[in-house]
C-alpha positions as a Markdown table, in Angstrom:
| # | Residue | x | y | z |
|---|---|---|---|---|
| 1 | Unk | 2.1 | 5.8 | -37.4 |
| 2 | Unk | -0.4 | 6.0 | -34.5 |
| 3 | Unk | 0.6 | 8.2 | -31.7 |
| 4 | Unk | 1.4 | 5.5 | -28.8 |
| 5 | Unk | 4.9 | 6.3 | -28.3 |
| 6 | Unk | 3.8 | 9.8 | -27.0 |
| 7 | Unk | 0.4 | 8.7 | -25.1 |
| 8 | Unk | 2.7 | 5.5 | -23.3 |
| 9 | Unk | 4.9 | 8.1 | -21.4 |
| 10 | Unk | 2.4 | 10.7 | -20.8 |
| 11 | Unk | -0.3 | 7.8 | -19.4 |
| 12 | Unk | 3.0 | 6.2 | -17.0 |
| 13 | Unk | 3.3 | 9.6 | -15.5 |
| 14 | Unk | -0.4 | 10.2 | -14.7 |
| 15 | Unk | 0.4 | 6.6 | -12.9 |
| 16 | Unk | 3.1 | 7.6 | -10.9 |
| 17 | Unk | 1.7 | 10.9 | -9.9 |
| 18 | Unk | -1.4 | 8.8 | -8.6 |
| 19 | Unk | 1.6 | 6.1 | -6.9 |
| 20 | Unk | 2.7 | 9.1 | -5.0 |
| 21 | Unk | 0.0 | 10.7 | -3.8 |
| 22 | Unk | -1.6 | 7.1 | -2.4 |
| 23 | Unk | 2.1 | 6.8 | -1.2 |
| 24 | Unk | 2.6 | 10.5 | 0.8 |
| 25 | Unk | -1.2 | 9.7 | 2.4 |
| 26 | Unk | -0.7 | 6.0 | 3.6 |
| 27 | Unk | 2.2 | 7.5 | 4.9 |
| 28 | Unk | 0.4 | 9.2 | 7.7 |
| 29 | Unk | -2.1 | 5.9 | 8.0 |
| 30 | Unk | 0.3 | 4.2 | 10.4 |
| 31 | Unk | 0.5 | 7.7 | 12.6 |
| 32 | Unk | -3.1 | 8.2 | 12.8 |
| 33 | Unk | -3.4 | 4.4 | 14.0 |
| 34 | Unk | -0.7 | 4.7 | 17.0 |
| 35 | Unk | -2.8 | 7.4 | 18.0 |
| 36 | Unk | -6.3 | 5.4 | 18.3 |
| 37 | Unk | -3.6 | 2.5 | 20.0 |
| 38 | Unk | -2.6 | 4.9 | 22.8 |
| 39 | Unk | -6.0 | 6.4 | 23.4 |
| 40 | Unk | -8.1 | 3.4 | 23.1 |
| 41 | Unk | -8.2 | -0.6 | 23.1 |
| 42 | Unk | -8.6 | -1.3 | 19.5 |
| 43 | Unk | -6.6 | -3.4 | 18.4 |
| 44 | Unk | -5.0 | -4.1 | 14.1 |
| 45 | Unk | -7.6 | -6.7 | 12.9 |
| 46 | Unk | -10.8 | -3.9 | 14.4 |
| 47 | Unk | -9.0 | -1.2 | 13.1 |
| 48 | Unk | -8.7 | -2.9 | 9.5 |
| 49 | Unk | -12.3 | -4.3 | 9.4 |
| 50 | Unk | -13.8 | -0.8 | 10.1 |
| 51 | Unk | -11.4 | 0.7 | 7.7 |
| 52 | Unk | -12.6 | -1.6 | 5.2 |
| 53 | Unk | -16.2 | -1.6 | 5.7 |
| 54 | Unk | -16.3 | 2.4 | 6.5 |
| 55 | Unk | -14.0 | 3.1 | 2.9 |
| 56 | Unk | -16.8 | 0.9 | 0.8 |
| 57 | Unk | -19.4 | 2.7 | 2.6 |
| 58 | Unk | -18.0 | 6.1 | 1.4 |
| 59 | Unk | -17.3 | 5.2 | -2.3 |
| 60 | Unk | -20.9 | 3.9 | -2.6 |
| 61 | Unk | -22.2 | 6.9 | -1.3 |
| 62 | Unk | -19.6 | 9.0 | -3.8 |
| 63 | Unk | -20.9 | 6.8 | -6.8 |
| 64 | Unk | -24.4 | 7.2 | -5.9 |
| 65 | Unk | -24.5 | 11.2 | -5.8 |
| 66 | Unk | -22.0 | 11.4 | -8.5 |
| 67 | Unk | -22.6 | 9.0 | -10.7 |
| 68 | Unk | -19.7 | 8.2 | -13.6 |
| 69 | Unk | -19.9 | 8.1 | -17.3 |
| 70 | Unk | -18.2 | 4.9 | -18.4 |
| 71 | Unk | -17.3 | 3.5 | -21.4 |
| 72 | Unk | -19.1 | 0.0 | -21.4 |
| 73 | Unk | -16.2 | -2.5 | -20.9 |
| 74 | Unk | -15.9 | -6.2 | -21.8 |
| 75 | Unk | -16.5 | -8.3 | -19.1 |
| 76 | Unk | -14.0 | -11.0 | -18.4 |
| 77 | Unk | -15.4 | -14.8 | -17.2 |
| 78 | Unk | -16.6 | -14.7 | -13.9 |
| 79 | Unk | -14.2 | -17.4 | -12.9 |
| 80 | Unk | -11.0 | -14.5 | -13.6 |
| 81 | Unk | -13.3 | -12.1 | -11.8 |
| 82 | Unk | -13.5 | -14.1 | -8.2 |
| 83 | Unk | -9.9 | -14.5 | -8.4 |
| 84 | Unk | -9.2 | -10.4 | -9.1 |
| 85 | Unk | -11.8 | -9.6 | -6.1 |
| 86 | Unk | -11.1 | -12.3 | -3.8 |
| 87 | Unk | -6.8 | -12.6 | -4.7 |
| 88 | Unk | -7.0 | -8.5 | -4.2 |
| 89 | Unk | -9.2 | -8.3 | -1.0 |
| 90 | Unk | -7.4 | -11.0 | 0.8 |
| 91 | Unk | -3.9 | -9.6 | -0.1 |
| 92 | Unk | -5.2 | -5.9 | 0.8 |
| 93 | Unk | -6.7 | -7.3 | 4.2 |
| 94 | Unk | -3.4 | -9.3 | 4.7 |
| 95 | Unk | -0.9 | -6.1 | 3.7 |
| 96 | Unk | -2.8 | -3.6 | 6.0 |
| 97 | Unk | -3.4 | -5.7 | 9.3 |
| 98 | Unk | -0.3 | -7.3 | 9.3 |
| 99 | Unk | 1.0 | -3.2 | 8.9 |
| 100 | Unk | -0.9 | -2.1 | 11.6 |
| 101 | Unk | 0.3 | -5.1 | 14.1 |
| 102 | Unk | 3.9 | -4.0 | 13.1 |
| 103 | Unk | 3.5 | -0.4 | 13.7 |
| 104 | Unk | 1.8 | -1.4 | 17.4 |
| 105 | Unk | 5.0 | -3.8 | 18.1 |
| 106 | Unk | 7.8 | -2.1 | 16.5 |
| 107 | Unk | 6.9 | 1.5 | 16.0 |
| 108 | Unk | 5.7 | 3.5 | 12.7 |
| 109 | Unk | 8.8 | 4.0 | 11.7 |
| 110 | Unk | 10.5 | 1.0 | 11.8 |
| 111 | Unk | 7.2 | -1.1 | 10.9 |
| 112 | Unk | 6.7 | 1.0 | 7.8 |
| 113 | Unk | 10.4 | 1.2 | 6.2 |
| 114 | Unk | 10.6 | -2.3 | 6.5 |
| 115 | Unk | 7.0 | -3.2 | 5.3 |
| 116 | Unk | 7.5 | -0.6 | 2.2 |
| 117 | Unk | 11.6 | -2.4 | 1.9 |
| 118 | Unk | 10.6 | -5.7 | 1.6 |
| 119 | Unk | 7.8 | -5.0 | -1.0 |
| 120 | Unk | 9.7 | -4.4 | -4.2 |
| 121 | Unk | 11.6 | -7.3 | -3.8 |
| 122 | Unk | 8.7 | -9.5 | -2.9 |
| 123 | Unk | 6.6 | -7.7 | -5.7 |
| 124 | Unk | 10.0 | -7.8 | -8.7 |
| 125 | Unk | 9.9 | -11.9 | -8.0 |
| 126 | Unk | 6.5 | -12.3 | -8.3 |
| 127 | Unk | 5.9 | -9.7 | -11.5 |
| 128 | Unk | 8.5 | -12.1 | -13.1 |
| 129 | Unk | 7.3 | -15.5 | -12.1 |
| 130 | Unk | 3.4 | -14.4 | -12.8 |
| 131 | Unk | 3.7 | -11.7 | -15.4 |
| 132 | Unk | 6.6 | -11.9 | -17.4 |
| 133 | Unk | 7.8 | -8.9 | -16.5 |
| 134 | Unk | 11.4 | -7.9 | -17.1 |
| 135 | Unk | 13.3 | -6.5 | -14.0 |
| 136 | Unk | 15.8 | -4.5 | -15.8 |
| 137 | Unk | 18.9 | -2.7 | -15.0 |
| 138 | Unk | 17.0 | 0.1 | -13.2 |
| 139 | Unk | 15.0 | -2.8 | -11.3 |
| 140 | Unk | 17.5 | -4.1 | -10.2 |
| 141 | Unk | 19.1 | -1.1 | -9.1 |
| 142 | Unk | 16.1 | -0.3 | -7.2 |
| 143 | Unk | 15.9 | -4.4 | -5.6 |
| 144 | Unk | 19.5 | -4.2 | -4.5 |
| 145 | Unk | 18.9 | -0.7 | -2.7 |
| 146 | Unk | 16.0 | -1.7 | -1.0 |
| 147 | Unk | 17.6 | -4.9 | 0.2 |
| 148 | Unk | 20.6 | -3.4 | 1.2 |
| 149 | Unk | 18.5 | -0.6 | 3.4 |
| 150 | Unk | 16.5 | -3.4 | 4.7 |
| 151 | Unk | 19.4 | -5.0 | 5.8 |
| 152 | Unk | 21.1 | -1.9 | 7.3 |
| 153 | Unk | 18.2 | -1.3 | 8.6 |
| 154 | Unk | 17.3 | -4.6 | 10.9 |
| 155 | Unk | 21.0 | -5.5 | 11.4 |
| 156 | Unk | 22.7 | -2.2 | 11.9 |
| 157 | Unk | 20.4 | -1.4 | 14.9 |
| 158 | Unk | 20.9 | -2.3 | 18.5 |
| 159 | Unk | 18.6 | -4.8 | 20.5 |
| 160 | Unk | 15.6 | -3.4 | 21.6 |
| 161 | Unk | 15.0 | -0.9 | 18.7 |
| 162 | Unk | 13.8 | -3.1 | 16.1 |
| 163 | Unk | 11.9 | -5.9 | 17.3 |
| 164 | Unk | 11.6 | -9.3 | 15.6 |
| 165 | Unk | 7.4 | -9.9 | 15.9 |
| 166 | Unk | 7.5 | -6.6 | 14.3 |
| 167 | Unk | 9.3 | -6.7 | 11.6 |
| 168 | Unk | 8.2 | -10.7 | 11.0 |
| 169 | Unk | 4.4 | -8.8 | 10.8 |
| 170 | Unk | 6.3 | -5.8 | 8.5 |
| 171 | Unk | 7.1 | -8.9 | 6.1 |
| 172 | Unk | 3.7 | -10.5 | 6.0 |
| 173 | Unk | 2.6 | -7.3 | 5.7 |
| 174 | Unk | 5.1 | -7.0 | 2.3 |
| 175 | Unk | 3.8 | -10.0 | 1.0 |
| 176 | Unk | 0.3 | -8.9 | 1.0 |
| 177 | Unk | 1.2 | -5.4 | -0.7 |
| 178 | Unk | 3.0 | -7.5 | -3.1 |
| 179 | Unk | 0.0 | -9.9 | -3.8 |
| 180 | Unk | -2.3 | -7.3 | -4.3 |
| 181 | Unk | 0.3 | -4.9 | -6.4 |
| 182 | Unk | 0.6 | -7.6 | -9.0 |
| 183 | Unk | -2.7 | -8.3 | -9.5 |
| 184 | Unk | -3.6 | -4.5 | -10.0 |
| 185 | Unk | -0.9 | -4.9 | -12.8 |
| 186 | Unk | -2.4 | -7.9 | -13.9 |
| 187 | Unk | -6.1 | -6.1 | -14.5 |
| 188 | Unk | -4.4 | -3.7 | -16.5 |
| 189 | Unk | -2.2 | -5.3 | -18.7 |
| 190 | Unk | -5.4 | -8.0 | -19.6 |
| 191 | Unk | -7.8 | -5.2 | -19.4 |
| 192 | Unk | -9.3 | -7.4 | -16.7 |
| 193 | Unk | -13.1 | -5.5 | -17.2 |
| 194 | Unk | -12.8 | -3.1 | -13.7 |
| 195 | Unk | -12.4 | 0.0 | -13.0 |
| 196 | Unk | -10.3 | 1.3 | -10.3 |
| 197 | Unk | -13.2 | 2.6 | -8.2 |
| 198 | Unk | -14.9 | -0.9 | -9.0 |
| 199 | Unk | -12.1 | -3.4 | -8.0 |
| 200 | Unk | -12.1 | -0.9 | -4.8 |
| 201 | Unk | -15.2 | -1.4 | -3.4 |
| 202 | Unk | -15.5 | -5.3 | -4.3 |
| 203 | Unk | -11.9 | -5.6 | -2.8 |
| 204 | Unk | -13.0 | -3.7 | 0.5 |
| 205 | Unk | -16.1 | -6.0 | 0.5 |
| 206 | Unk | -14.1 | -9.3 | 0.7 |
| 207 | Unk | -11.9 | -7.6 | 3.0 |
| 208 | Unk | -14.3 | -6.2 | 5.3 |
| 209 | Unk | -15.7 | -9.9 | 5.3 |
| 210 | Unk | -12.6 | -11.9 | 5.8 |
| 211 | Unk | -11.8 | -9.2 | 9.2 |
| 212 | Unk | -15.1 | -9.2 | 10.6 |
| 213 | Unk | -14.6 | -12.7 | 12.7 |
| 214 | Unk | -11.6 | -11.6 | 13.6 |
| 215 | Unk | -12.5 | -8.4 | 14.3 |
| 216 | Unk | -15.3 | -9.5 | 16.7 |
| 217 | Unk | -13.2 | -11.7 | 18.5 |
| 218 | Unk | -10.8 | -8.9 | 19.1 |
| 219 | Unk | -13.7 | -6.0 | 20.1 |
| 220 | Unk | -15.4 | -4.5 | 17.6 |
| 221 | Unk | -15.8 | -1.1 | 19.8 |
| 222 | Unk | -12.9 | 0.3 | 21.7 |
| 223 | Unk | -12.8 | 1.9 | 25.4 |
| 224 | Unk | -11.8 | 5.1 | 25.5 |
| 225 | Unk | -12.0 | 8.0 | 27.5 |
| 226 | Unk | -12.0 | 10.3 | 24.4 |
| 227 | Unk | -14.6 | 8.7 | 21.9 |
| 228 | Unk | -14.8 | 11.8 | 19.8 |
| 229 | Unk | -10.8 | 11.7 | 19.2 |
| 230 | Unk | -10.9 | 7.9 | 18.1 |
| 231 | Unk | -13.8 | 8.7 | 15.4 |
| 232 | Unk | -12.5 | 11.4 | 13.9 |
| 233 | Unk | -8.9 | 9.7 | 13.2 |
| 234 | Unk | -10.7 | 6.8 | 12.1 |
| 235 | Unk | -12.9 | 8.6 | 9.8 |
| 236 | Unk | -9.9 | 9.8 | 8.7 |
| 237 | Unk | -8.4 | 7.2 | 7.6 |
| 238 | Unk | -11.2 | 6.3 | 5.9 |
| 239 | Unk | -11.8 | 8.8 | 3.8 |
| 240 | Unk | -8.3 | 10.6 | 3.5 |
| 241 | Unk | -6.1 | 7.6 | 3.3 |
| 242 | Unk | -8.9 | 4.9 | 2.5 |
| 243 | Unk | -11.7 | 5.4 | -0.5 |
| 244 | Unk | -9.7 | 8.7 | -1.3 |
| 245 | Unk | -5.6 | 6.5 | -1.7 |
| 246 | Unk | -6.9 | 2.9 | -3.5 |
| 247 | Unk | -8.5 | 4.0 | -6.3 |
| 248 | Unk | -5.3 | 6.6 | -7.0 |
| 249 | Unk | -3.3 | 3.5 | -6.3 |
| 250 | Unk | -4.9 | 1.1 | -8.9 |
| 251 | Unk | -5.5 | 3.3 | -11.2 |
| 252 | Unk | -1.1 | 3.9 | -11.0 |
| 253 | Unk | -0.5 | 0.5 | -10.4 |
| 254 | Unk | -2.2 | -0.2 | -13.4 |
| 255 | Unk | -0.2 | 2.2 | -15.5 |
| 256 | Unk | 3.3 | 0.9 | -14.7 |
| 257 | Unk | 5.4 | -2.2 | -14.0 |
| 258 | Unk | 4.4 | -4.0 | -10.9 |
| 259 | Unk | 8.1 | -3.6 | -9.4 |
| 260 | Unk | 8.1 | -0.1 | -10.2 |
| 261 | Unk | 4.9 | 0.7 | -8.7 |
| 262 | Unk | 6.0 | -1.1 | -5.3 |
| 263 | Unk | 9.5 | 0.8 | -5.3 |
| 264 | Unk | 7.5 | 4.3 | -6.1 |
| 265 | Unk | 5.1 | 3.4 | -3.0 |
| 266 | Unk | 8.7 | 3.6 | -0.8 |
| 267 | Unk | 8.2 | 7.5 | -0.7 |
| 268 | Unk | 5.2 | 6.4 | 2.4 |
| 269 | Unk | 8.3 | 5.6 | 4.7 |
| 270 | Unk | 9.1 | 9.5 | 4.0 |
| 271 | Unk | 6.1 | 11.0 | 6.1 |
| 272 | Unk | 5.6 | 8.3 | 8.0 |
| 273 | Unk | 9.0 | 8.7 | 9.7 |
| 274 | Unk | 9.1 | 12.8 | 9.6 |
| 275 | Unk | 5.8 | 12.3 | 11.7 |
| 276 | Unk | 6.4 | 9.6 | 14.0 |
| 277 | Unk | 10.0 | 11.9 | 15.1 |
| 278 | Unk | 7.7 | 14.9 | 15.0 |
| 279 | Unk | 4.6 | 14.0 | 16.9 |
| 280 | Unk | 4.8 | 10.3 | 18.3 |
| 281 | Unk | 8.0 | 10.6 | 19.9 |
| 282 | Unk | 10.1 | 8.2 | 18.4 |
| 283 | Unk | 13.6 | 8.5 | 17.5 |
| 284 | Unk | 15.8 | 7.6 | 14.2 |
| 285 | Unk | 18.8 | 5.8 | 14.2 |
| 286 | Unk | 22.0 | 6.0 | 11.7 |
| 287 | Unk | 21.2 | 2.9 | 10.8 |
| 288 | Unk | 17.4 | 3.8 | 10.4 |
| 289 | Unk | 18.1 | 6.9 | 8.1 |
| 290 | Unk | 20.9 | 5.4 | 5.9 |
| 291 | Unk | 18.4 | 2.7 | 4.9 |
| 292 | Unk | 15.9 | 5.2 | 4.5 |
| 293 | Unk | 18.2 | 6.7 | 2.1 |
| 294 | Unk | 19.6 | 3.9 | 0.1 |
| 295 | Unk | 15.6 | 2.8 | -0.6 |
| 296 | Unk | 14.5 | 6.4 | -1.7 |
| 297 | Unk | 17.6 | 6.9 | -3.9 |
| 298 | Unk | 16.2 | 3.5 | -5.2 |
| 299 | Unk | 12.5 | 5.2 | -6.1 |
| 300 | Unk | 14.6 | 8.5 | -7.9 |
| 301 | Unk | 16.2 | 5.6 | -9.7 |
| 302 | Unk | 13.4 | 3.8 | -11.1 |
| 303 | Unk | 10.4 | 6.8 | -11.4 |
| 304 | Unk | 13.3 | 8.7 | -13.7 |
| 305 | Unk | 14.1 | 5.4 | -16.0 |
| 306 | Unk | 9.9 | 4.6 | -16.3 |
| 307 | Unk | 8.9 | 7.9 | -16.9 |
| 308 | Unk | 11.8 | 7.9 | -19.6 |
| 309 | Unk | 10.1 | 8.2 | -23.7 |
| 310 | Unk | 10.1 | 5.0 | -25.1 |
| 311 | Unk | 9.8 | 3.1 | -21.8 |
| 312 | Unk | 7.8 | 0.4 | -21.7 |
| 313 | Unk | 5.6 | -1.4 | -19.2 |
């Protein structure tokens, strides 16, 4: 017998380990972004295009003065190949705009539980319509928590603390992460031809393109009095959370189910919150922190039951 039932588990947790550290970085993403919002005019769709272009820029610059040794792969038709690059750089530019507008009109908190809530249930439909995929009685364990902190979340507050454009933009937002989670799963169940660091940079190049009008028409530079303090968050988020985060994310993404993955990346709401109550002054509800909790207990859930022998993806 070959040795796959010991590699499988072994090769899930190296996926979830990557899940979580993309997950704890993103997590200060939103915080670093409120920051550049209070001390400068930029606004989400500038902040996403330079975050695009400035992440490709870095990875290129990685690859070029450390080049990788690569097994040669076979590549798929270039038909499958527009869809992965274009399907992933739209859903990416999509996920992490739509974010940024929901942190700016709903606050970090709130914009990022709600993004992060809505994903595995946006992410568990579509890995069943599109891949087959088998929720499960831990899955839908894990879809059933994060719906029922969502909705604790929205309804159990009082008017004025979560705002409707917000969390409409924290949805779109979910969708996008969904889109884009899927077809990471997709590349590697099909052993779609890409590498993580490759379906990186080709998704930050459609991405960078699709923002750049909109970008423009928003203001491509910002005014500030402290231009120093908006380059180095930006760089930043970049490099820390940027063309350091994605390629740990589809690397993991491609290493377990496509629900799981978007449940694993709830841990994000985790920092995000401690440091928006920390530094940015904002303040947690009951309602806020028991849907916290009922979507964490949700990730506990489903990490234990994948990382589990004999699980399968």
């Amino acid at each position: 017998m070959t040795p796959a039932p010991v590699a499988a588990p072994r090769s899930v947790r190296r996926g979830l380990a990557c899940l979580a550290f993309a997950g704890i970085t993103w997590g200060t993403t939103g915080a670093a972004v409120d920051i550049v919002y209070r001390s400068s005019d930029f606004g989400p769709m500038a902040v996403s295009f330079w975050r695009f272009l400035t992440g490709m820029a870095l990875l290129l610059a990685a690859r070029a003065f450390h080049p990788s040794r690569t097994t040669p792969r076979t590549r798929q038709p270039m038909g499958r190949r527009v869809l992965l690059f274009a399907g992933t750089g739209v859903g990416l530019a999509v996920f992490q705009t739509a974010y940024f507008a929901a942190v700016r009109d709903t606050g970090l908190a709130v914009g990022t539980i709600v993004t992060l809530g809505a994903a595995p249930v946006f992410t568990a439909a579509g890995g069943r319509l599109f891949l087959g995929e088998r929720i499960g009685r831990a899955g839908l364990l894990a879809v059933a928590g994060a719906l029922a902190g969502l909705a604790i979340l929205v309804l159990g507050n009082r008017a004025g603390v979560v705002h409707p454009v917000g969390v409409g933009m924290a949805l779109l937002s979910a969708a996008g992460y969904a889109a884009s989670n899927i077809l990471g799963r997709w590349t590697g169940r099909h052993g779609a031809g890409e590498d993580p660091y490759t379906l990186t940079v080709g998704s930050f190049a459609v991405g960078a393109t699709v923002m750049l009008p909109f970008a423009w028409g928003e203001g491509l530079v910002p005014h500030t009095a402290h231009p120093g303090h908006v380059v180095l968050l930006m760089l930043y988020v970049a490099t820390v959370t940027t063309a350091l985060a994605y390629p740990l994310y589809f690397a993991g993404a491609g290493a377990v189910r496509a629900a799981t993955a978007s449940v694993v990346m709830l841990i994000e709401p985790v920092s995000a919150a401690v440091l928006a109550v920390l530094f940015l002054g904002e303040r947690l509800t009951a309602a806020t922190v028991v849907g916290t909790v009922l979507m964490l207990t949700a990730i506990a859930g489903l990490a234990a039951a994948e990382s589990r022998p004999g699980a399968r993806s």
